[in-house]
Structures are given as structure tokens and as C-alpha cells.
N, C-alpha and C positions, 0 to 999 in steps of 0.2 A: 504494500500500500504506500503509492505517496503522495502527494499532495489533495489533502480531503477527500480520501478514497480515490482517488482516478492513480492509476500503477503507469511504470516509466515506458510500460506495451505502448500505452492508451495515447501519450501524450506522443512519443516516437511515432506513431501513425497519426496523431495530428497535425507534426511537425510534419510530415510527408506531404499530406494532403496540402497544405498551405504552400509548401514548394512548387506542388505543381498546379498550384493556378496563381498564382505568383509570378514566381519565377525564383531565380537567387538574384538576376539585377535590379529585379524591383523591389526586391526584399533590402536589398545591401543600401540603395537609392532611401528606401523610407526609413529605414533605421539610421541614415545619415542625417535627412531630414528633421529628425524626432530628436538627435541630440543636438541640432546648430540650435533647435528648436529652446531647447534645456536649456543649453548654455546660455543664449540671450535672455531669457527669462532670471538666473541666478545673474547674469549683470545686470538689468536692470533692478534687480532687488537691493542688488550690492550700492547701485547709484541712489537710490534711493532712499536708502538707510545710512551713506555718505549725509546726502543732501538735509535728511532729518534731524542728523546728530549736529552739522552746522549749525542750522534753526535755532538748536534747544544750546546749543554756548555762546548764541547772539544773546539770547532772553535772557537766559541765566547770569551774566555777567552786568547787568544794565543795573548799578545805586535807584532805588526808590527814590520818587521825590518828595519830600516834604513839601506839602500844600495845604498854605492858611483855611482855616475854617473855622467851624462853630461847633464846640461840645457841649453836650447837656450833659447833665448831673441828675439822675431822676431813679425813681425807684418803680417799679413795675407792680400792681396792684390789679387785683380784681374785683369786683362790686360784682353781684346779686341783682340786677335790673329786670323790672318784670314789665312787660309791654301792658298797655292799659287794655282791662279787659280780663288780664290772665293773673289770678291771684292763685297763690300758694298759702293752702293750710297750714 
């Protein structure tokens, strides 16, 4: 048994079958294609995980500014307000 039940017969006559409506140069052709494929997709990731980490040491690095304004001083409280009409026993 290999691969989830299917034995290396099963797969060697799949691998057959695939060859000949294929071919081997359009096999060798699409398996070329499927890694340029690969590769450009891990560079662009690569470019882009570049491009992100610049971002985040642009932001990261930038002093906060101090900017005049108005603080309150207050304390947070709740009240019990009943609409009129709606009394509580």
C-alpha cells in the first residue's frame, strides 16, 4: 500500500497512461512552465515582504508630536434616569 491505498502498480500505470497522451515534451515543457511559474510567484513575495518591512521602519522610527490641546479632569458617573411614563417600584 502507498499513498492512501493506491500501490506503486497503480500509480506506474498512471504515470504510463499520462505519457502517452502527453507526451514526454509536453510533459518536460509544462513542468518547466509550473516552476518559472513558482519561482516568480516566491519573488514576488520576496519583493513584497522587502517593500512591507521598509513601510513598517519608515513609521516606526517617526518622534510623536506633541500637540497643544484641552484636558478634562472628570470623573465618570452613572445616574438611574427613568423616561417619563416608566416608573420603577
Amino acid at each position: 500500500m502507498g499513498f492512501g491505498g493506491i500501490s506503486i502498480w497503480q500509480l506506474l500505470i498512471i504515470l504510463v497512461i499520462v505519457v502517452l497522451l502527453f507526451g514526454t515534451k509536453k510533459l518536460r515543457n509544462m513542468g518547466g512552465d509550473l516552476g518559472s511559474a513558482i519561482k516568480n510567484f516566491r519573488q514576488s513575495v520576496r519583493e513584497g515582504e522587502a517593500e512591507a518591512d521598509k513601510g513598517n521602519e519608515d513609521t516606526q522610527h517617526k518622534p510623536l508630536e506633541d500637540k497643544p490641546g484641552r484636558v478634562f479632569d472628570a470623573e465618570a458617573t452613572t445616574e438611574n434616569k427613568t423616561r417619563e411614563g416608566e416608573r420603577h417600584s
